[in-house]
PyMOL Python script that loads the backbone (N, CA, C, O; Angstrom):
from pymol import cmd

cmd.read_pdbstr("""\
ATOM      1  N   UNK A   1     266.861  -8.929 146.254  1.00  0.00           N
ATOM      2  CA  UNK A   1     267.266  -8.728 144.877  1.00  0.00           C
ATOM      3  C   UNK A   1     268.593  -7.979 144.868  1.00  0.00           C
ATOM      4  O   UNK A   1     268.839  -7.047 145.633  1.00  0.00           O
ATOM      5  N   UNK A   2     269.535  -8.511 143.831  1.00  0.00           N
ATOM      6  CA  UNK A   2     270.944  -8.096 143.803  1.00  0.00           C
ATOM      7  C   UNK A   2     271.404  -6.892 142.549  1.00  0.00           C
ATOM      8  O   UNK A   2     270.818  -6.581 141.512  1.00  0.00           O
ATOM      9  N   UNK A   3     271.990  -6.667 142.820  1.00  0.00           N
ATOM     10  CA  UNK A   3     272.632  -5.347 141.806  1.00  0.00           C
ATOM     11  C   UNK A   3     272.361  -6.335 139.957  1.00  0.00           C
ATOM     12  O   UNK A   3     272.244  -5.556 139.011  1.00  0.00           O
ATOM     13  N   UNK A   4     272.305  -7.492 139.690  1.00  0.00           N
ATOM     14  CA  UNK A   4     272.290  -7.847 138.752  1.00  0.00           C
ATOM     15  C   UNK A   4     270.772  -8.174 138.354  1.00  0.00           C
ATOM     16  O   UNK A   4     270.448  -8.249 137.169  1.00  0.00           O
ATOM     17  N   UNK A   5     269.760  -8.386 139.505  1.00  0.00           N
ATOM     18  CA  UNK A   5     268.595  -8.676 139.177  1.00  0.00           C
ATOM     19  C   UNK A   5     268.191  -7.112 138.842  1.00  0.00           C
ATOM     20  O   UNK A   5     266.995  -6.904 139.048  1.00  0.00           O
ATOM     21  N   UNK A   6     268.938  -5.954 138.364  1.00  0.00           N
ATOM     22  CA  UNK A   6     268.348  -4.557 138.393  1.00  0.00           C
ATOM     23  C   UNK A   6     268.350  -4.146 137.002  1.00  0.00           C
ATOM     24  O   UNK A   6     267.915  -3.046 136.664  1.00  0.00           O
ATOM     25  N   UNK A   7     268.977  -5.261 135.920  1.00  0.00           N
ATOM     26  CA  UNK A   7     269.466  -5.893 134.665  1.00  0.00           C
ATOM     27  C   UNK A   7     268.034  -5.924 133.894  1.00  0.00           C
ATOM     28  O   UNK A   7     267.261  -6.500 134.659  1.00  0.00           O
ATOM     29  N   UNK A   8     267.536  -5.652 133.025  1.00  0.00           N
ATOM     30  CA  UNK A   8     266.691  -6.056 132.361  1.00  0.00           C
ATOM     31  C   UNK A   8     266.586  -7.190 131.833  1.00  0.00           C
ATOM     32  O   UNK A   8     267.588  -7.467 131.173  1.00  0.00           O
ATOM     33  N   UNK A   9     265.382  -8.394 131.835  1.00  0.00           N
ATOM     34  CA  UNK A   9     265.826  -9.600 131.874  1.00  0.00           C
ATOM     35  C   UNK A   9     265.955 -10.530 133.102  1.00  0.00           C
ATOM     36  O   UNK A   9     265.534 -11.687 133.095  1.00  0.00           O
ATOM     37  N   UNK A  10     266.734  -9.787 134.442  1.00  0.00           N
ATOM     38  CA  UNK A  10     267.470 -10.630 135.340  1.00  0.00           C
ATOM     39  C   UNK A  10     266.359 -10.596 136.310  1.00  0.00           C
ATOM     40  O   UNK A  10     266.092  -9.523 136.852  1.00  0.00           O
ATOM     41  N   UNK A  11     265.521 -11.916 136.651  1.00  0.00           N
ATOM     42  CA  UNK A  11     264.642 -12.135 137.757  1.00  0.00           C
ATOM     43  C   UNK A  11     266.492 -12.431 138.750  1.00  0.00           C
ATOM     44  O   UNK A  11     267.691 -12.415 138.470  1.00  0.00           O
ATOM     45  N   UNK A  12     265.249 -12.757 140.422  1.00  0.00           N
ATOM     46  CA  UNK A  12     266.496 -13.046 140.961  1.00  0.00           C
ATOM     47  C   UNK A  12     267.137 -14.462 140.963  1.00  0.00           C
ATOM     48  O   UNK A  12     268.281 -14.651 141.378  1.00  0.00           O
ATOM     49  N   UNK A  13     266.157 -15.667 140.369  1.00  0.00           N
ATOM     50  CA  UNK A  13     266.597 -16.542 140.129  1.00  0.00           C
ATOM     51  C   UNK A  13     267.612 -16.802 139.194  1.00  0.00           C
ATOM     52  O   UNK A  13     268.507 -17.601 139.471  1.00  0.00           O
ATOM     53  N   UNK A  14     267.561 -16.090 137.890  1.00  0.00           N
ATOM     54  CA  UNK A  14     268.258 -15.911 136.891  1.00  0.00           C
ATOM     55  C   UNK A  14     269.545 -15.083 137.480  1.00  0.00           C
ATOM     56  O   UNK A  14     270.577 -15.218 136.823  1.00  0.00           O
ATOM     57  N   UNK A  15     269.607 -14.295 138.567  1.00  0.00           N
ATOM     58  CA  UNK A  15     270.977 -13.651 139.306  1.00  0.00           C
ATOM     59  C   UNK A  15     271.484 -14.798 140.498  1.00  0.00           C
ATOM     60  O   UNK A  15     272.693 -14.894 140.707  1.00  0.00           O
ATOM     61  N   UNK A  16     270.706 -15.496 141.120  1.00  0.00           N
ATOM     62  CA  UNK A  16     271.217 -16.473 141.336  1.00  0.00           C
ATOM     63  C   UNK A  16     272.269 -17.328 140.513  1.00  0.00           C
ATOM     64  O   UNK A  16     273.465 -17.373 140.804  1.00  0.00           O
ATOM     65  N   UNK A  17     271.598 -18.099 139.297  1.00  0.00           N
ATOM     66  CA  UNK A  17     272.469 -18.630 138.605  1.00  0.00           C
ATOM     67  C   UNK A  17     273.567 -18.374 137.902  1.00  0.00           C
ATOM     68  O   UNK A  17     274.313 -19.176 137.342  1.00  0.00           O
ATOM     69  N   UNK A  18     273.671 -16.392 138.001  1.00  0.00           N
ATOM     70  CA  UNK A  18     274.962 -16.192 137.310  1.00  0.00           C
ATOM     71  C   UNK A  18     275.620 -16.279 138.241  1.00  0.00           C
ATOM     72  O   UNK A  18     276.678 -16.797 137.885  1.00  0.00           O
ATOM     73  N   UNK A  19     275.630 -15.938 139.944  1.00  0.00           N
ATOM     74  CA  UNK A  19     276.530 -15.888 140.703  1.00  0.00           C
ATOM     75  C   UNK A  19     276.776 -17.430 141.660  1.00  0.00           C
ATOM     76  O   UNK A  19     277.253 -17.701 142.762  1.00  0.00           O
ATOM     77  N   UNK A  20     276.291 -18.025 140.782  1.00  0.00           N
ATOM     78  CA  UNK A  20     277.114 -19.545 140.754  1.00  0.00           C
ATOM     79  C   UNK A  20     278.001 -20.045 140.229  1.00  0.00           C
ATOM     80  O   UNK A  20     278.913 -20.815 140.529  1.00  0.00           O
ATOM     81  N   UNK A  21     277.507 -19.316 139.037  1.00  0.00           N
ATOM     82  CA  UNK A  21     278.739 -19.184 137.608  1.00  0.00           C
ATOM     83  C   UNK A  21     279.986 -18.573 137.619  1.00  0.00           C
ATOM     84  O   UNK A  21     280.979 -18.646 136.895  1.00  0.00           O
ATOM     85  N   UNK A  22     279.546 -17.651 139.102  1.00  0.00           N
ATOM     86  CA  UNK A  22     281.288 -16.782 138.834  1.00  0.00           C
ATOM     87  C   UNK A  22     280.624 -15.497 138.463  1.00  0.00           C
ATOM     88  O   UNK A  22     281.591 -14.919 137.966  1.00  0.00           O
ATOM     89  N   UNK A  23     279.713 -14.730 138.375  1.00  0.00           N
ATOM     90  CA  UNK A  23     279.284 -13.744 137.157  1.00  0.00           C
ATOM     91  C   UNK A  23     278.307 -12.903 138.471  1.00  0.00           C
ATOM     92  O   UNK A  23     277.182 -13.284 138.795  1.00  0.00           O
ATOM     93  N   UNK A  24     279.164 -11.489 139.215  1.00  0.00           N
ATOM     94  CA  UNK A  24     278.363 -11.038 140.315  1.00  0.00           C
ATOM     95  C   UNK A  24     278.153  -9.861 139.983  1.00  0.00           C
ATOM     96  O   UNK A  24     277.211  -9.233 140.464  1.00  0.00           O
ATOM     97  N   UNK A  25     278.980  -9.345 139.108  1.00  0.00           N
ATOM     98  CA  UNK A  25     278.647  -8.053 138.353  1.00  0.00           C
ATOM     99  C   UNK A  25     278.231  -7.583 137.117  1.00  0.00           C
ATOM    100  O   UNK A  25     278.857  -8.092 136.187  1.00  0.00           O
ATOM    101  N   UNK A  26     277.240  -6.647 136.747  1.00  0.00           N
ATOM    102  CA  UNK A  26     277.189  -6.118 135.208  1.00  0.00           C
ATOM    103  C   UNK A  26     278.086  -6.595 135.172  1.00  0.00           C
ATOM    104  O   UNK A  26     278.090  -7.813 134.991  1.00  0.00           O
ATOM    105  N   UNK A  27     279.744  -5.618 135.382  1.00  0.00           N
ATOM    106  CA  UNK A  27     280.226  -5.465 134.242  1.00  0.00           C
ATOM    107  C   UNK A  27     281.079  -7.123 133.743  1.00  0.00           C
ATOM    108  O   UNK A  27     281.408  -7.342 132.577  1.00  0.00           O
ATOM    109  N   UNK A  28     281.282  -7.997 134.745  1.00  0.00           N
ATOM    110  CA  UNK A  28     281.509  -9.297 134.493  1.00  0.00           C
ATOM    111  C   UNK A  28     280.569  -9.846 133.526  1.00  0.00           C
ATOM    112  O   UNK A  28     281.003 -10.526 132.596  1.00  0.00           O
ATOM    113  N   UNK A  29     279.322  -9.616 133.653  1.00  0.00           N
ATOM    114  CA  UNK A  29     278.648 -10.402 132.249  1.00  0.00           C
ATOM    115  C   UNK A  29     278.970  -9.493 131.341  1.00  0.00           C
ATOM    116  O   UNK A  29     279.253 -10.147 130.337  1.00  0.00           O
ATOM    117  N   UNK A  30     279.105  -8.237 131.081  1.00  0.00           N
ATOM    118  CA  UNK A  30     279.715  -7.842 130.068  1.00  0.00           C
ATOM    119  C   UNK A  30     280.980  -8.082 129.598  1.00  0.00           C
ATOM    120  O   UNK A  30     281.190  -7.824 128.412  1.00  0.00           O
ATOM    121  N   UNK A  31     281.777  -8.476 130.204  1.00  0.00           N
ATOM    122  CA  UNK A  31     282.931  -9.124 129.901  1.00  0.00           C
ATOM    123  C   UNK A  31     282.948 -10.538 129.409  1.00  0.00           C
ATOM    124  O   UNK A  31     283.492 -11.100 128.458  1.00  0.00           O
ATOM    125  N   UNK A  32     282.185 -10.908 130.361  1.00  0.00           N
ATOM    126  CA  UNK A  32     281.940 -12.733 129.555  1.00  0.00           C
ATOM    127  C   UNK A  32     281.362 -13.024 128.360  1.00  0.00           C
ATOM    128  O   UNK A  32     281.664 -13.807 127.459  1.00  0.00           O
ATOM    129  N   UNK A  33     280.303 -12.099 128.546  1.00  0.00           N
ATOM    130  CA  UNK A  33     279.506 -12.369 127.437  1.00  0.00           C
ATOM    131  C   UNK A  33     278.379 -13.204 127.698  1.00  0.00           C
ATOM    132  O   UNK A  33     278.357 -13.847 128.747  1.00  0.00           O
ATOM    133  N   UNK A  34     276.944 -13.319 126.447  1.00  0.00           N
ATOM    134  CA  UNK A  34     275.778 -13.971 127.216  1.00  0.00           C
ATOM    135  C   UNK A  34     276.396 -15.295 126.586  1.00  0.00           C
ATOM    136  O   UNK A  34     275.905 -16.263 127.167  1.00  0.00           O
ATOM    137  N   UNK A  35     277.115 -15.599 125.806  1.00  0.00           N
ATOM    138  CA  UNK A  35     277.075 -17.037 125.610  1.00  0.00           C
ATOM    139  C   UNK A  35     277.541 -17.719 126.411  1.00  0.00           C
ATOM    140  O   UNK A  35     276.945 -18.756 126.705  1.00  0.00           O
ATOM    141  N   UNK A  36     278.879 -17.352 127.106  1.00  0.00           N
ATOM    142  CA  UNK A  36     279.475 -18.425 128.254  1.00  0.00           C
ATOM    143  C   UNK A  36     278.983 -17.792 129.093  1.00  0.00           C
ATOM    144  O   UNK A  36     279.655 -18.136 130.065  1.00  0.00           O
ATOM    145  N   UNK A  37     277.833 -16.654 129.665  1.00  0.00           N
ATOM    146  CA  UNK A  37     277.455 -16.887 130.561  1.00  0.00           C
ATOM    147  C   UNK A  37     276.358 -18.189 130.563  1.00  0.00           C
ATOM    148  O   UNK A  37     276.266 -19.105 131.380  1.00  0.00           O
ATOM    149  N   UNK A  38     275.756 -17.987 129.636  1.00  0.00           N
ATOM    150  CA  UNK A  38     274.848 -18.834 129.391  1.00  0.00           C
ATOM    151  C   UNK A  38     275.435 -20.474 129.168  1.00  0.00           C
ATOM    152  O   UNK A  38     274.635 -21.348 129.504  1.00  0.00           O
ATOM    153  N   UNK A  39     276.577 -20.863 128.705  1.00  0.00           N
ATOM    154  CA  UNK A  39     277.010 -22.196 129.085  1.00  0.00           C
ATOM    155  C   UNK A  39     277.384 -22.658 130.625  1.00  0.00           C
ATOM    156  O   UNK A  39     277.050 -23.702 131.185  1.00  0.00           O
ATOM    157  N   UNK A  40     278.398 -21.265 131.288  1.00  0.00           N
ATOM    158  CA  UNK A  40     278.270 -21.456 132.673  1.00  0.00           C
ATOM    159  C   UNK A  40     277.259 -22.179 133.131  1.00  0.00           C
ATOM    160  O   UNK A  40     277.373 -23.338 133.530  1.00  0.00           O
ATOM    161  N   UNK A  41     275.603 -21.151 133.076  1.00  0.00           N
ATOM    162  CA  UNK A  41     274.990 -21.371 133.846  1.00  0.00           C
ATOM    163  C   UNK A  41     274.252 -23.118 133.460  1.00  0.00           C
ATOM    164  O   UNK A  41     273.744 -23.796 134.353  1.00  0.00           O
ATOM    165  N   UNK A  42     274.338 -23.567 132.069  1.00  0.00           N
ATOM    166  CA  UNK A  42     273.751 -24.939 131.593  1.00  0.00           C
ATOM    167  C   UNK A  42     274.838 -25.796 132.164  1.00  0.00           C
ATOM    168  O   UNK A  42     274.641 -27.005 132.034  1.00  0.00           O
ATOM    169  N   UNK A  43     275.654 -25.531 132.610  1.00  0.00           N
ATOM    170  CA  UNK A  43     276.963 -27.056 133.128  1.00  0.00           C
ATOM    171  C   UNK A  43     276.223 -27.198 134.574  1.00  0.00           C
ATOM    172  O   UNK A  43     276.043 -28.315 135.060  1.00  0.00           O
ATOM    173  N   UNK A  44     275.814 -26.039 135.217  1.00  0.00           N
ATOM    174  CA  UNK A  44     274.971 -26.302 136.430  1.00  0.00           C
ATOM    175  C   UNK A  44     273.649 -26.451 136.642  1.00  0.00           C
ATOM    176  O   UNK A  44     273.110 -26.631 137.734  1.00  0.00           O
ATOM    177  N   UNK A  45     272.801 -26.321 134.907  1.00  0.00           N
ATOM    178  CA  UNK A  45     271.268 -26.645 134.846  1.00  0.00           C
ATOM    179  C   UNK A  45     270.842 -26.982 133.635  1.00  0.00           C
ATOM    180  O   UNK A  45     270.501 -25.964 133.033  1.00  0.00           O
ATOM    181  N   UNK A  46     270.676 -28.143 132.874  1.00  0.00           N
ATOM    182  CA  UNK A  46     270.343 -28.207 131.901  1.00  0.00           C
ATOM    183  C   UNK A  46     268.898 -28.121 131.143  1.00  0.00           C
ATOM    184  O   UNK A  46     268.400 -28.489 130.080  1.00  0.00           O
ATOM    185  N   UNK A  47     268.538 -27.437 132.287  1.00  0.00           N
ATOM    186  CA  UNK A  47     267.348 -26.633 131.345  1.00  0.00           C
ATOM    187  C   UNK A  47     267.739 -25.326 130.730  1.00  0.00           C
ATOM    188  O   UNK A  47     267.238 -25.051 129.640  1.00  0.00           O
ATOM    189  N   UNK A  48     268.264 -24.795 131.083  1.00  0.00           N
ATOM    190  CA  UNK A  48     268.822 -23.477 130.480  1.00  0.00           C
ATOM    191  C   UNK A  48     268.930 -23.687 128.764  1.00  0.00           C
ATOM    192  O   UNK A  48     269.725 -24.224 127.993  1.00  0.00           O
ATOM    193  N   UNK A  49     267.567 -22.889 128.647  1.00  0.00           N
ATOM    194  CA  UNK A  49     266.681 -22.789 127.365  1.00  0.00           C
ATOM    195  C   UNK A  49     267.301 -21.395 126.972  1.00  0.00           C
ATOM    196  O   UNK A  49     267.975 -20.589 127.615  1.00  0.00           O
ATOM    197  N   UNK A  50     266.697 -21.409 125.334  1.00  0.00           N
ATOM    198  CA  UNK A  50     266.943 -20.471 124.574  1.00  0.00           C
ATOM    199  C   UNK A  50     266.886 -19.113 124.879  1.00  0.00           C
ATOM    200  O   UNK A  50     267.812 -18.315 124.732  1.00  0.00           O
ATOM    201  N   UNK A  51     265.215 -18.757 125.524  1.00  0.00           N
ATOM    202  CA  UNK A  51     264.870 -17.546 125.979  1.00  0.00           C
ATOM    203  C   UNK A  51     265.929 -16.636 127.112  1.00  0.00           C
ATOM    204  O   UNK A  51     266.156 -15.432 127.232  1.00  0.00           O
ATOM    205  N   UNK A  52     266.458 -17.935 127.889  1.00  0.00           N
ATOM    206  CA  UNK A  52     267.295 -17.889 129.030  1.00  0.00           C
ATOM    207  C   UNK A  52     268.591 -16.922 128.088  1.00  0.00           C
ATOM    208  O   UNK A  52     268.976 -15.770 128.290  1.00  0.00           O
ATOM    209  N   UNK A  53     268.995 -17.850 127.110  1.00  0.00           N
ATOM    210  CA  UNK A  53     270.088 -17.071 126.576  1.00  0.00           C
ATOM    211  C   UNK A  53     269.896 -15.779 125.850  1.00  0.00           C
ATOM    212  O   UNK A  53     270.914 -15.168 125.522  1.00  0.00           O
ATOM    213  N   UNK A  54     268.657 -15.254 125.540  1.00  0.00           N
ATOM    214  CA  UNK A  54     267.940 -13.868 124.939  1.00  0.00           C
ATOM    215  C   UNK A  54     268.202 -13.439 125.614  1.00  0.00           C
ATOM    216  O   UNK A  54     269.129 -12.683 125.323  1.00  0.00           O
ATOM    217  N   UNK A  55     267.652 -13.382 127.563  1.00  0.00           N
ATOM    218  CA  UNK A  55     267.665 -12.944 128.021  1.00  0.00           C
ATOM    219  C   UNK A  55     269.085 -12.159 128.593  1.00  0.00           C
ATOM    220  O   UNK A  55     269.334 -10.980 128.848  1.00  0.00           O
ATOM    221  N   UNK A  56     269.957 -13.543 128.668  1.00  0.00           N
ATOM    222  CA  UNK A  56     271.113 -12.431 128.925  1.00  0.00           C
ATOM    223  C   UNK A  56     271.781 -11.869 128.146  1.00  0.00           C
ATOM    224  O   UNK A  56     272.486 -10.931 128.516  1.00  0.00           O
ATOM    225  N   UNK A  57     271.756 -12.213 127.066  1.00  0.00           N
ATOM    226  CA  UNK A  57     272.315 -10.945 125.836  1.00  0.00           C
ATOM    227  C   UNK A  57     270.959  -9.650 125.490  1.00  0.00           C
ATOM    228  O   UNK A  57     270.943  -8.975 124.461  1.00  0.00           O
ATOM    229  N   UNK A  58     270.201  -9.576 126.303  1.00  0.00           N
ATOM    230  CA  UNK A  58     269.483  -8.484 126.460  1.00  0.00           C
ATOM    231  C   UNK A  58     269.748  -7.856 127.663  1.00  0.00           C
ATOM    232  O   UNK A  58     269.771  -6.631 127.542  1.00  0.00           O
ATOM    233  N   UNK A  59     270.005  -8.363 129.048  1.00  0.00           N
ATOM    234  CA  UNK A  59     270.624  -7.568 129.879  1.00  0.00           C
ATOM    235  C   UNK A  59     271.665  -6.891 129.465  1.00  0.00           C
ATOM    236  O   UNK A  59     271.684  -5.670 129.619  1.00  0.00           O
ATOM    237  N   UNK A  60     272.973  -7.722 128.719  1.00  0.00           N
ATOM    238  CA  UNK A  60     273.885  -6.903 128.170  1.00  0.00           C
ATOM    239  C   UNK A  60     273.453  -5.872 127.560  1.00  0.00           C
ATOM    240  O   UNK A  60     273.930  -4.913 128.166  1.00  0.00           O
ATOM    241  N   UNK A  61     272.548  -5.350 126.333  1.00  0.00           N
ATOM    242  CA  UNK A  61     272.497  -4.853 126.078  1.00  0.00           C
ATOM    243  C   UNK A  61     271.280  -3.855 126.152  1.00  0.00           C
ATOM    244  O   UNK A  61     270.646  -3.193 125.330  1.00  0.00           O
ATOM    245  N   UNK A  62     271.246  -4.037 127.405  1.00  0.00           N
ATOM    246  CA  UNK A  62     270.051  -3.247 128.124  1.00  0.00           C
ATOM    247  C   UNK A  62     268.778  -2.977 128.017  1.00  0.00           C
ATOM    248  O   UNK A  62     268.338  -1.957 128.546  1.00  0.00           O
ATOM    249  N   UNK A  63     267.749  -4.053 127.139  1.00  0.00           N
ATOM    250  CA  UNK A  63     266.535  -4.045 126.780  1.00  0.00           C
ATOM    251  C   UNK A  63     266.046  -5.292 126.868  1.00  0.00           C
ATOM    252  O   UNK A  63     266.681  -6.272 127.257  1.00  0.00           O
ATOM    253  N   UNK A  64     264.885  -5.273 126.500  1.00  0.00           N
ATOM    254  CA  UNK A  64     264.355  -6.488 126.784  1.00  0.00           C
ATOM    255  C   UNK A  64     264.244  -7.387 126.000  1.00  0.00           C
ATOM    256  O   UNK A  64     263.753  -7.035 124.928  1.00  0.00           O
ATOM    257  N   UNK A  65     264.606  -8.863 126.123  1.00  0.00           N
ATOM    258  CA  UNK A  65     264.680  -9.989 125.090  1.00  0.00           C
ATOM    259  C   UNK A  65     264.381  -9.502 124.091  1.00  0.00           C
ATOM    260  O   UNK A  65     265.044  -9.332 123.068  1.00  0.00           O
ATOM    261  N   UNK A  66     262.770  -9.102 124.470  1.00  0.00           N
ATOM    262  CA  UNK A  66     262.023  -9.090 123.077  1.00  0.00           C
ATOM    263  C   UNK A  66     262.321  -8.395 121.522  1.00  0.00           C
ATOM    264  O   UNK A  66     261.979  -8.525 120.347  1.00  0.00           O
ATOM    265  N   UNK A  67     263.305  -7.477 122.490  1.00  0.00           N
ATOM    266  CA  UNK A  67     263.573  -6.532 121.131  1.00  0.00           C
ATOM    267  C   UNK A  67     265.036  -6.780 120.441  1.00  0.00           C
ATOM    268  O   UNK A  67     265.514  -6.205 119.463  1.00  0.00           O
ATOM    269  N   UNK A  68     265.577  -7.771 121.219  1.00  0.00           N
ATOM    270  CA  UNK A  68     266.413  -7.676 120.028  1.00  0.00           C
ATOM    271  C   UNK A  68     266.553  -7.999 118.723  1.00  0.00           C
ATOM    272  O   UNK A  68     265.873  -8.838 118.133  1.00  0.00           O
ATOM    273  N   UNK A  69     267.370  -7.388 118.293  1.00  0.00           N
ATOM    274  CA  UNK A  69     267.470  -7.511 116.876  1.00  0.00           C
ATOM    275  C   UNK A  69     267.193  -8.816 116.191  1.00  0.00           C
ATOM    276  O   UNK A  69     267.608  -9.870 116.672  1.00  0.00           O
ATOM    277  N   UNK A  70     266.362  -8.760 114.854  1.00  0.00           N
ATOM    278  CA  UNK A  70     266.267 -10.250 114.375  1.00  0.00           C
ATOM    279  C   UNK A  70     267.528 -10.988 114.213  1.00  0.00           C
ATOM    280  O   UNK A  70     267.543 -12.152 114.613  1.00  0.00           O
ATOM    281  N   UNK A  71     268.912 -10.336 113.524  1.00  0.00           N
ATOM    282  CA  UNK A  71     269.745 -11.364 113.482  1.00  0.00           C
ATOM    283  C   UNK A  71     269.934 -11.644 114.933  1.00  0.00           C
ATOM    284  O   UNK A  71     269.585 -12.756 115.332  1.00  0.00           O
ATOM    285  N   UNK A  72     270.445 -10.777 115.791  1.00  0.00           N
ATOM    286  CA  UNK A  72     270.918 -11.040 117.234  1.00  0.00           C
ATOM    287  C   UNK A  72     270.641 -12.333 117.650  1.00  0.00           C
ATOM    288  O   UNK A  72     271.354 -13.199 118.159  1.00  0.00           O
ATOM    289  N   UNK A  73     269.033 -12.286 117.221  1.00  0.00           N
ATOM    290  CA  UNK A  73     267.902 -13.887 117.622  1.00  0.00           C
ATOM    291  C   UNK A  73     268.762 -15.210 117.189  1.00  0.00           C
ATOM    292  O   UNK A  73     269.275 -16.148 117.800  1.00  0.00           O
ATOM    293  N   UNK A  74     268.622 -14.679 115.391  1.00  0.00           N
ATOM    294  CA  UNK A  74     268.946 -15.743 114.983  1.00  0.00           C
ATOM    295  C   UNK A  74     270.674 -16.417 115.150  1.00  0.00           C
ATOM    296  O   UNK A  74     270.983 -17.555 114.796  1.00  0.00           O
ATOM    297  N   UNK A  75     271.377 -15.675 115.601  1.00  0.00           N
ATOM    298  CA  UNK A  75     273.154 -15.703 116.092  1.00  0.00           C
ATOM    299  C   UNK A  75     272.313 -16.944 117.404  1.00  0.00           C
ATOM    300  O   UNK A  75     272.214 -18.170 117.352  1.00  0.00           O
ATOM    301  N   UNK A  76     271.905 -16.090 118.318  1.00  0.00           N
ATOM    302  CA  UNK A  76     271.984 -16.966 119.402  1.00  0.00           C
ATOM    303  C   UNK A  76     271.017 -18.463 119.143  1.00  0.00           C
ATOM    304  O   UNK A  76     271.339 -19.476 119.763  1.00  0.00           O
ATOM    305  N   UNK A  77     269.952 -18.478 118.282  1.00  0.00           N
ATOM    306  CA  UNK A  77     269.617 -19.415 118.320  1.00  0.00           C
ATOM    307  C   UNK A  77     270.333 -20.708 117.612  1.00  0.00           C
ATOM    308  O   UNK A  77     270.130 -21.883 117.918  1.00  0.00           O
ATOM    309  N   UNK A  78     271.183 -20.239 116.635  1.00  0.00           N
ATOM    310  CA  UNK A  78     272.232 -21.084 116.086  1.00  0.00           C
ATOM    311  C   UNK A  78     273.298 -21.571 117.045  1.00  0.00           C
ATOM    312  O   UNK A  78     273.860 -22.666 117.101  1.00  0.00           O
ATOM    313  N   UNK A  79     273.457 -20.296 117.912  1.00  0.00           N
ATOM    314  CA  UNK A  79     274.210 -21.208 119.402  1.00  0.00           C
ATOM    315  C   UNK A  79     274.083 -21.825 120.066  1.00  0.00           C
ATOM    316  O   UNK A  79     275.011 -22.551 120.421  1.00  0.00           O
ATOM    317  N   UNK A  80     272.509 -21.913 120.774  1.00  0.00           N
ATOM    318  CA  UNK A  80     272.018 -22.601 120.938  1.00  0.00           C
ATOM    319  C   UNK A  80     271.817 -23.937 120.729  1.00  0.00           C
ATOM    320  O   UNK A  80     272.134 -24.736 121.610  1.00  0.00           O
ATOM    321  N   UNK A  81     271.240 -24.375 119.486  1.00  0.00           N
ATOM    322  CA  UNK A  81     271.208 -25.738 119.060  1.00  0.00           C
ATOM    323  C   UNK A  81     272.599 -26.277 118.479  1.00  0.00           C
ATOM    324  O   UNK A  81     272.685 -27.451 118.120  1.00  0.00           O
ATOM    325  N   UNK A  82     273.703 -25.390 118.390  1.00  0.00           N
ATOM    326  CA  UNK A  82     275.148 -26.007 118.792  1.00  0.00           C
ATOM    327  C   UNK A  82     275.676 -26.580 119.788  1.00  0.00           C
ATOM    328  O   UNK A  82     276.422 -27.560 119.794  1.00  0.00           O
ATOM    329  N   UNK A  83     275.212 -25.846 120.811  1.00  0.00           N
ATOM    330  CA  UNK A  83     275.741 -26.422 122.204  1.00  0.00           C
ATOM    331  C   UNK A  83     274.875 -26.983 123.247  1.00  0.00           C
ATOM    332  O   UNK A  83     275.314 -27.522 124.263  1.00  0.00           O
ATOM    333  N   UNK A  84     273.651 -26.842 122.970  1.00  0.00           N
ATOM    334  CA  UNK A  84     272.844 -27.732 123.757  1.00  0.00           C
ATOM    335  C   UNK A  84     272.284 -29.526 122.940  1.00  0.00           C
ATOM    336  O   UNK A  84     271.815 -29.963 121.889  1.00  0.00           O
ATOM    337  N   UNK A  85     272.715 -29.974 124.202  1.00  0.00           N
ATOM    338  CA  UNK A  85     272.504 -32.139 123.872  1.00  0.00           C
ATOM    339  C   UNK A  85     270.900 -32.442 123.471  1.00  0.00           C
ATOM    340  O   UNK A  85     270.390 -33.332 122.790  1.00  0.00           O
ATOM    341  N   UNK A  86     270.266 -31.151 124.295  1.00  0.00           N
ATOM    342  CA  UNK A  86     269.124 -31.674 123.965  1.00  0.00           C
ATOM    343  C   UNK A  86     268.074 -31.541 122.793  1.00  0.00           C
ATOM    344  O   UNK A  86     267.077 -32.228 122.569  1.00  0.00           O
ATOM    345  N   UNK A  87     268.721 -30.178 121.935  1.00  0.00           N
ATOM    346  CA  UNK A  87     268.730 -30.182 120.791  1.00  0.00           C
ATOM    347  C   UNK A  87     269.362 -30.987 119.405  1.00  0.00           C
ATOM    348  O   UNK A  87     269.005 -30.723 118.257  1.00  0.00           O
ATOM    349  N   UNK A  88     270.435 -32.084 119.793  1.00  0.00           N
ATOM    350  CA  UNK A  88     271.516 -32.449 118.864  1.00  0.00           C
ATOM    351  C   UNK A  88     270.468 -34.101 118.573  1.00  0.00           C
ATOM    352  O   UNK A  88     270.875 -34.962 117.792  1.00  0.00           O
TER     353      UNK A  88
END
""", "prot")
cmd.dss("prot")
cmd.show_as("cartoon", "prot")
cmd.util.cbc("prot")
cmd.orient("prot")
């Protein structure tokens, strides 16, 4: 397990796929952000589901999916079914 699986949120599979993406540090996903991290990681897996994208805008912000904020939810889930085919 890597300095990013220490992330709340980040199994090491899920740190795998950011550091495919380019994305080996906190503070790089804090810089990117969970959305293009989260497109990064769907150009290389198109399962990369919704929860997936909770999840890393909850590492960013250091808690767990579950709690973020209701809009937070609803921001990303509108991103979501923007940019994923398999929603359209």
């Amino acid at each position: 397990m890597g300095i990013l699986a220490e992330l709340p949120n980040i199994g090491v599979e899920l740190e795998k796929q950011l550091i495919a993406a380019g994305i080996t540090t906190e503070e790089e996903l804090r810089s990117v952000g969970s959305r293009e991290a989260w497109i990064r990681i769907l150009l290389r897996d198109p399962s990369a589901c919704y929860m997936r994208l909770c999840a890393l805008e909850g590492a960013i912000q250091g808690i767990r999916r579950h709690n973020l904020e209701c809009g937070t939810k609803e921001a990303l889930k509108e991103f979501y079914h923007k940019h994923n085919a398999k929603t359209k």
